[in-house]
C-alpha positions in Angstrom: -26.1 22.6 -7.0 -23.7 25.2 -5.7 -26.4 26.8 -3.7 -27.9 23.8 -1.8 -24.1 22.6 0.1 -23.6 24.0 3.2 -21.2 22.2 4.6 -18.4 19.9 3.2 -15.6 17.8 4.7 -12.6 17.7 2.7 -10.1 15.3 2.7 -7.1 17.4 3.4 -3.1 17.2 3.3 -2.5 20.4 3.0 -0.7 19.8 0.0 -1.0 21.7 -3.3 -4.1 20.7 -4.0 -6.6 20.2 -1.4 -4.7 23.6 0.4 -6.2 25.4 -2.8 -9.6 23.3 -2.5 -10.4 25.0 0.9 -10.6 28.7 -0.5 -11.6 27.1 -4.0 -14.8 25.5 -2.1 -15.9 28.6 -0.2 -15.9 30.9 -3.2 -17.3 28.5 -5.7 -20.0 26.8 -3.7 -20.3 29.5 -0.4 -20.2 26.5 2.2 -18.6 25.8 5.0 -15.4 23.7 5.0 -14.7 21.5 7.4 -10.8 19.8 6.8 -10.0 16.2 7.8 -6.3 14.9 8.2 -5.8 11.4 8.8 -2.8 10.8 10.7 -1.2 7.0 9.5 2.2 8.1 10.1 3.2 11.6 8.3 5.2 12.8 11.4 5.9 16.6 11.6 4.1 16.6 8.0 0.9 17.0 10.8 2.2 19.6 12.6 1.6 22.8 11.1 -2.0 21.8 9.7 -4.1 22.8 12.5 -2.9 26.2 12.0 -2.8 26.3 8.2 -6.1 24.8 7.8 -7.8 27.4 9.9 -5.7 30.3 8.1 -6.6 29.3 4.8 -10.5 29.6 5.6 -12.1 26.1 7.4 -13.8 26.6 10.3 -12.5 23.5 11.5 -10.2 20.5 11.6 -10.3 17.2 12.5 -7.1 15.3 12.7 -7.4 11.7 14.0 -4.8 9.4 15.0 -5.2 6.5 13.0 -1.8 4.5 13.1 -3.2 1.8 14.7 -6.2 1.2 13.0 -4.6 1.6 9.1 -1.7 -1.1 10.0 -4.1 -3.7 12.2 -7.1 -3.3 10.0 -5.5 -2.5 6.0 -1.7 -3.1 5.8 -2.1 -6.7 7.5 -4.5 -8.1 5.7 -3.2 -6.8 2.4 0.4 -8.1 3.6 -1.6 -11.8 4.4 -2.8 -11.9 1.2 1.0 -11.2 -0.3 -0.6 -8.5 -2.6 1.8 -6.7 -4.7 0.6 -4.7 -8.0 2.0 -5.6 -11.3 4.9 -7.1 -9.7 6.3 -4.3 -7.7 4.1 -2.0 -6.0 3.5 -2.7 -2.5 0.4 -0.5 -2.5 1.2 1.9 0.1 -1.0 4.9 -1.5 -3.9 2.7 -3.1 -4.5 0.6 1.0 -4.4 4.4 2.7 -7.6 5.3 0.8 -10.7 3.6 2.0 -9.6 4.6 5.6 -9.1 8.1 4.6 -12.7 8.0 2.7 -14.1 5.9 5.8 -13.5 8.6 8.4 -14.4 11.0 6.4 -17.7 9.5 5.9 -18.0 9.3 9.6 -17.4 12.7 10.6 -19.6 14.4 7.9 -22.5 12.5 9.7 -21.4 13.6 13.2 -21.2 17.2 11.3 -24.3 16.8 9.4 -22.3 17.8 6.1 -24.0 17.6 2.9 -21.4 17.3 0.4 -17.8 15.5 1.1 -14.6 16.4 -1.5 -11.1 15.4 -2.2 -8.4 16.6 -4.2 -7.4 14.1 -6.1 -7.1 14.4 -9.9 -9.4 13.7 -12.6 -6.6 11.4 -14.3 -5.7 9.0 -11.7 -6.5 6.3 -9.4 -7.3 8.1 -6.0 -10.7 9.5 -7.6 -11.8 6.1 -7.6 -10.7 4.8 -4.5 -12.4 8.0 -2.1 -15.5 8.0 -4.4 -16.3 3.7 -4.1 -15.7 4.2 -0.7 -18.1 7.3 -0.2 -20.9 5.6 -1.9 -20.3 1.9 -0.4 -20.7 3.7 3.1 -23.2 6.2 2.5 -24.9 5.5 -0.8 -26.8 9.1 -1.3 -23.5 11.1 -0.3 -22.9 14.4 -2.5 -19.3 14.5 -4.0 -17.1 17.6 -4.6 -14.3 16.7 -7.0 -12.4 20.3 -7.9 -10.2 18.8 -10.0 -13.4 17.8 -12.6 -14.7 20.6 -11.7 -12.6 23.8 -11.7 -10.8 26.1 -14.7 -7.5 25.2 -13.4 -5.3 23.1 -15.9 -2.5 22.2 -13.9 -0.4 22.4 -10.7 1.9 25.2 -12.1 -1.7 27.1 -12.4 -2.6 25.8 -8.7 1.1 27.6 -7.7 0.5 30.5 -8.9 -3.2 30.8 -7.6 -1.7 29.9 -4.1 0.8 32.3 -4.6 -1.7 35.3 -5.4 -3.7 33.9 -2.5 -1.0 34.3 0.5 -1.6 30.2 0.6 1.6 28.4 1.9 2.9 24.7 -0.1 5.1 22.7 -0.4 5.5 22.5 -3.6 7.4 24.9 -6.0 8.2 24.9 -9.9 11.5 24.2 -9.4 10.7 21.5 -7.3 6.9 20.6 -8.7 6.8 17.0 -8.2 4.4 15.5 -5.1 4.8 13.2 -2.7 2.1 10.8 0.0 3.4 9.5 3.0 2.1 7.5 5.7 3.6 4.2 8.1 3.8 1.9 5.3 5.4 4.0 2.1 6.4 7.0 0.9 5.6 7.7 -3.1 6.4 10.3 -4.8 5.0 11.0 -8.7 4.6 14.0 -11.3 6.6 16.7 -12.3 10.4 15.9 -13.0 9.3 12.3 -12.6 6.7 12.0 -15.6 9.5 11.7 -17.7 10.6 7.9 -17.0 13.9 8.1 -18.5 15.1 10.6 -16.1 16.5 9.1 -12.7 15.2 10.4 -9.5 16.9 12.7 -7.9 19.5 11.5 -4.7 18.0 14.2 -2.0 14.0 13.0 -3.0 14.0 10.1 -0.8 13.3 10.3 3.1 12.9 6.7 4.3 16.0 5.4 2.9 19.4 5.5 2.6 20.7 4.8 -0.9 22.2 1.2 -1.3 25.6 2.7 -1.8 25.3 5.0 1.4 24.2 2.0 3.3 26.4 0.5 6.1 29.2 -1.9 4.6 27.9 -5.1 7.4 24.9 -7.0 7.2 22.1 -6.6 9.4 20.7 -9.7 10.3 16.7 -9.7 11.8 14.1 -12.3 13.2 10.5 -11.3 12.6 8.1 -13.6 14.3 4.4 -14.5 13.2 1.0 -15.9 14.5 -1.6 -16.5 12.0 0.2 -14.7 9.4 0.6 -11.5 10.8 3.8 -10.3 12.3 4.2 -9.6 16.2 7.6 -9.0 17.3 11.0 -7.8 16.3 14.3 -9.7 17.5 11.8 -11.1 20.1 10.2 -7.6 21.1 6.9 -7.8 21.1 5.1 -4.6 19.4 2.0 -3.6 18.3 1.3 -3.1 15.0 2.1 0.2 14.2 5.3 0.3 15.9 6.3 -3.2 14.8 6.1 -1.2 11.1 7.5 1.5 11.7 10.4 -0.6 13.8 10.8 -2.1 10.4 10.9 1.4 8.2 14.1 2.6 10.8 15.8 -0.9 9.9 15.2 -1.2 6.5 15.6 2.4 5.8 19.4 2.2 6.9 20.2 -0.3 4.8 18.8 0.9 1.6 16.0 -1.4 1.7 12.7 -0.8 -0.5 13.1 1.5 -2.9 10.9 1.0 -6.0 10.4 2.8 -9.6 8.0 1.3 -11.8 5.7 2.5 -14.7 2.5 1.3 -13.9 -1.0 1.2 -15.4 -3.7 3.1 -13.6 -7.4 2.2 -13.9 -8.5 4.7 -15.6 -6.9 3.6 -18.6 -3.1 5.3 -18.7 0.1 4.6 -17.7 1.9 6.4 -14.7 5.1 6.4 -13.1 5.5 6.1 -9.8 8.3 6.3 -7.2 8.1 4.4 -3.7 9.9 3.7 -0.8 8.3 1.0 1.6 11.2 -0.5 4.2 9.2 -1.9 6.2 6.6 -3.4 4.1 9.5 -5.1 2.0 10.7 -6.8 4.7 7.4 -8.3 5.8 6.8 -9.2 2.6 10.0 -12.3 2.2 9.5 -12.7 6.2 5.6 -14.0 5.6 6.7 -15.6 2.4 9.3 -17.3 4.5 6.9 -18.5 7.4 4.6 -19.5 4.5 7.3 -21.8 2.8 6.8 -24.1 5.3 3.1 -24.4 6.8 1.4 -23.7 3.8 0.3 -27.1 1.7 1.3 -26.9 -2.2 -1.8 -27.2 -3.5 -3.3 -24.2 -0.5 -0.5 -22.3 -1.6 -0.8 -22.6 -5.2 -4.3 -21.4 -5.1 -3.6 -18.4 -2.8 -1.0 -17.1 -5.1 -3.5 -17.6 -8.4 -5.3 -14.8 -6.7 -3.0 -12.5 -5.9 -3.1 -10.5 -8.9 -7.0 -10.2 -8.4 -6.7 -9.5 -5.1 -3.9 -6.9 -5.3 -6.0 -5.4 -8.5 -8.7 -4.9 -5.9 -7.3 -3.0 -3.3 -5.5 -0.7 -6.6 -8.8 0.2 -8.1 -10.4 1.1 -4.6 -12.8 -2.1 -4.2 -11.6 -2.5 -0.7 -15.5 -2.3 1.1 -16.7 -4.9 -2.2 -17.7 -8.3 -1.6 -15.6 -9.7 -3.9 -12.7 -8.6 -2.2 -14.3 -9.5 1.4 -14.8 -12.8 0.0 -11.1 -13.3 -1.3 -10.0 -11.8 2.5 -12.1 -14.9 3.6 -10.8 -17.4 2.0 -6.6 -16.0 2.3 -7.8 -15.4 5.8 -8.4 -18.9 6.2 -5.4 -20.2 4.8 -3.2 -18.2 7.1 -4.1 -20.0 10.2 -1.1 -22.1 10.2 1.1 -19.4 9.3 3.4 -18.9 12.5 6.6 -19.3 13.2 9.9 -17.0 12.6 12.0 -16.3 9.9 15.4 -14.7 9.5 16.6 -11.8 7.3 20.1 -10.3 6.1 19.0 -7.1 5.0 22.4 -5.3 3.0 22.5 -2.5 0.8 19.0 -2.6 -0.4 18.9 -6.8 -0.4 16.9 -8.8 1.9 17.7 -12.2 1.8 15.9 -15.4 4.1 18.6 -16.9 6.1 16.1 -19.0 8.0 12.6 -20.0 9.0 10.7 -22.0 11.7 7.5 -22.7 13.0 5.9 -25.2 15.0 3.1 -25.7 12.2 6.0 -26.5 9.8 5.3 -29.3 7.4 8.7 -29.7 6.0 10.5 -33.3 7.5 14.2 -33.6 7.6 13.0 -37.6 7.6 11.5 -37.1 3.9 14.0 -34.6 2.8 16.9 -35.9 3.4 19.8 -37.0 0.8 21.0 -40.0 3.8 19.1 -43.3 4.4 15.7 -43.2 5.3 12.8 -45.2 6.2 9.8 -43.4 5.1 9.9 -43.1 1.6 10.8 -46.2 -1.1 13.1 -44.6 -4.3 11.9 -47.0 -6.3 8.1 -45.6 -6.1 9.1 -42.5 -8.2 9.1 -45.0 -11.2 5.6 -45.2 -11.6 5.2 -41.7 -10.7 7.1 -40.8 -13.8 5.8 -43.0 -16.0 1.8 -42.4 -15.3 2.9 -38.3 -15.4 4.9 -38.8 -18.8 1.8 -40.8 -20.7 0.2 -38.4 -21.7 3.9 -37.0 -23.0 4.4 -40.7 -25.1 1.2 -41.2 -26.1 1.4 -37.5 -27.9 4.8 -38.1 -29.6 3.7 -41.7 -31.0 0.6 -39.7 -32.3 2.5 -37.4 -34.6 5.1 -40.4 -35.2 2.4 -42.3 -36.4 1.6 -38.8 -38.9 
C-alpha cells in the first residue's frame, strides 16, 4: 500500500503527534504531505505553523479560517439541541471534528490526494469522529492512521523521536499532558491527568480565572435570542463567532466553566478529561432560560428525552448520519418560538438566571398568580386529582383486598 500514496493531507496541529506524522509519513510511505490547520479559534497557537509545517517536511499548508462557519453551522445547532454528554461535557472537542474531517476532505480533492491521515490515537474517540466523516463524504477515501500503524508505544517515545529529529513541541515529560483548543472550549487530557485522583494543576488553565481569583462583584449579562440561537450581548449585536468568544472574555473572568469529569469513550474505556468552556456555559442556562417560557411541556418534555441520544451522536462522530439530521429536524423545529432575552449573574464560577423574556412567552401572570383571578376555577383541581389518583386507590384496595 505504501507504494501506491502519493499524496496525503494531514490533519495537522502541530502538536506532538501529527508534528511527528509529517516526517513519519514521508519515510514510511515516500508521499507527499500536504498539512491542513483549521483555524476555529486557537489564536497565536496558528502562528508559527506555516513555518513549522514547511520545516518539518510538507510541501505545503493550508490553514483556513473557519470561526465563522464551526460556531454558525456546529456549536449552534448542538447548543439548540441543549446537548451535553453524560451530564457535563459540553462537547467542545467531539463538535470540532466533522469540520476539521470536512475540509480536509475538500482540499484533498482540490489536491488530487490519494490518502488523507490524522493523528489521533488508536484508543480514543477522535479516530472515529475524522474516519465517519471521511467516508460519509467520500466513501472510497484511503486512510492513514499512524497511531495503528507505527512502532511507537507512547508520547514519551514520540518526545524522544522528535527530539532526535530537530522537531519542535510543545509538549515535554515534565509537562507531558495535551491540550485542544478552539472558540468554544479548551480540554486538556493524558499525562499527569490520567490519574483522576490527582487535582489539576492551577497554571493548566488558559480561559479561566479560578473561582477564588475571580472578582469579589457579580457580573450581571443579558443575552438575547431568535429562534434559539443567540444574537447579541447587553444588546450588541454580533455575529456568531464573536458573540462566543464575547462570552469566553466574560465568563473566563469570573471563573465560569470549568469542568473535570471521567467519561466513557466509545471505544469501550473510560477517560478523564479536563475542559474549560465560558462561553458555551453561559449559553447553555441563557437558552434554557428563553426556553422556560415558549417551549410547551409536553414539546419540551420530548426534546429533552433526546438529548442524551442526540448529544451521544455528536460524541461518537455521527454528525453527517441521518439519524442525527433527523433529530436536528425535529429540535430545529421546536426552537422556532424560542426568542426572547434572558439575564445572568455570573460570580465566581456560578451562573445563575435572574430573568427571562420573550414575546413568544407562554407563561400568564393571569393564571399564575397567588391573588384573585378570573380565568381559572380552584375548585376544578378536585376532579383533576381524583381521576389522576384512581389508578393510585384502585391499586391499594387491590392488595387490601390480598
Amino acid at each position: 500500500m505504501s507504494g501506491n500514496i502519493k499524496k496525503v493531507v494531514l490533519a495537522y496541529s502541530g502538536g506532538l503527534d501529527t508534528s511527528v506524522i509529517i516526517k513519519w509519513l514521508i519515510e514510511h510511505h515516500g508521499c507527499e504531505v500536504v498539512a491542513f490547520a483549521a483555524d476555529l479559534g486557537q489564536g497565536e497557537e496558528l502562528s508559527p505553523l506555516q513555518e513549522k509545517a514547511i520545516k518539518t517536511g510538507a510541501s505545503k499548508i493550508y490553514i483556513e479560517d473557519l470561526k465563522e462557519e464551526f460556531v454558525r453551522d456546529f456549536v449552534f445547532p448542538m447548543l439548540r439541541a441543549n446537548a451535553i454528554y453524560e451530564g457535563a461535557y459540553l462537547l467542545g472537542t467531539s463538535i470540532a471534528r466533522p469540520l476539521i474531517a470536512k475540509k480536509q476532505i475538500e482540499i484533498a480533492q482540490k489536491e488530487k490526494a490519494d490518502a488523507v491521515s490524522h493523528g489521533a490515537t488508536g484508543k480514543g474517540n477522535d479516530q472515529v469522529r475524522f474516519e465517519l466523516t471521511y467516508y460519509a463524504l467520500q466513501p472510497g477515501i484511503h486512510v492513514i492512521a499512524p497511531w495503528r500503524d507505527w512502532t511507537f508505544k507512547s508520547r514519551s517515545d514520540l518526545i524522544e523521536y522528535a527530539e532526535k529529529n530537530g522537531i519542535p513541541v510543545p509538549v515535554t515529560k515534565s509537562k507531558p499532558y495535551s491540550s485542544d483548543r478552539n472558540l468554544l472550549h479548551i480540554s486538556f487530557e493524558g499525562g499527569i491527568l490520567e490519574d483522576p485522583w490527582n487535582e489539576p494543576p492551577a497554571d493548566m488553565f488558559l480561559l479561566s480565572k479560578s473561582p477564588e481569583a475571580a472578582p469579589d462583584k457579580p457580573t450581571v449579562i443579558e443575552v438575547d435570542y431568535e429562534k434559539g440561537n443567540p444574537v447579541a450581548v447587553n444588546g450588541q449585536k454580533l455575529s456568531p463567532a464573536a458573540l462566543l468568544a464575547k462570552l469566553n472574555e466574560i465568563g473566563g473572568e469570573n471563573g465560569v466553566g470549568r469542568v473535570d469529569l471521567v467519561e466513557n469513550r466509545f471505544v469501550g474505556m473510560k477517560s478523564r478529561g479536563v475542559y474549560e468552556t465560558p462561553g458555551g456555559t453561559i449559553l447553555h442556562a441563557a437558552h434554557r432560560a428563553i426556553e422556560s417560557i415558549t417551549l410547551d411541556r409536553e414539546v419540551l418534555k420530548i426534546r429533552d428525552s433526546l438529548i442524551p441520544t442526540y448529544a451521544a451522536q455528536v460524541y461518537n462522530g455521527f454528525w453527517y448520519a441521518p439519524e442525527r439530521e433527523l433529530l436536528q429536524g425535529l429540535i430545529d423545529e421546536a426552537q422556532q418560538r424560542v426568542s426572547g432575552t434572558a439575564r445572568l449573574k455570573l460570580y465566581k464560577g456560578n451562573v445563575t438566571v435572574t430573568g427571562r423574556k420573550s414575546p413568544n412567552s407562554l407563561f400568564s401572570e393571569d393564571f399564575a398568580t397567588f391573588e384573585k383571578d378570573t380565568v381559572y376555577n380552584q375548585k376544578d383541581a378536585e376532579g383533576f386529582i381524583k381521576i389522576n389518583a384512581l389508578r393510585l386507590k384502585i391499586r391499594s384496595l387491590m392488595q387490601r383486598a390480598r
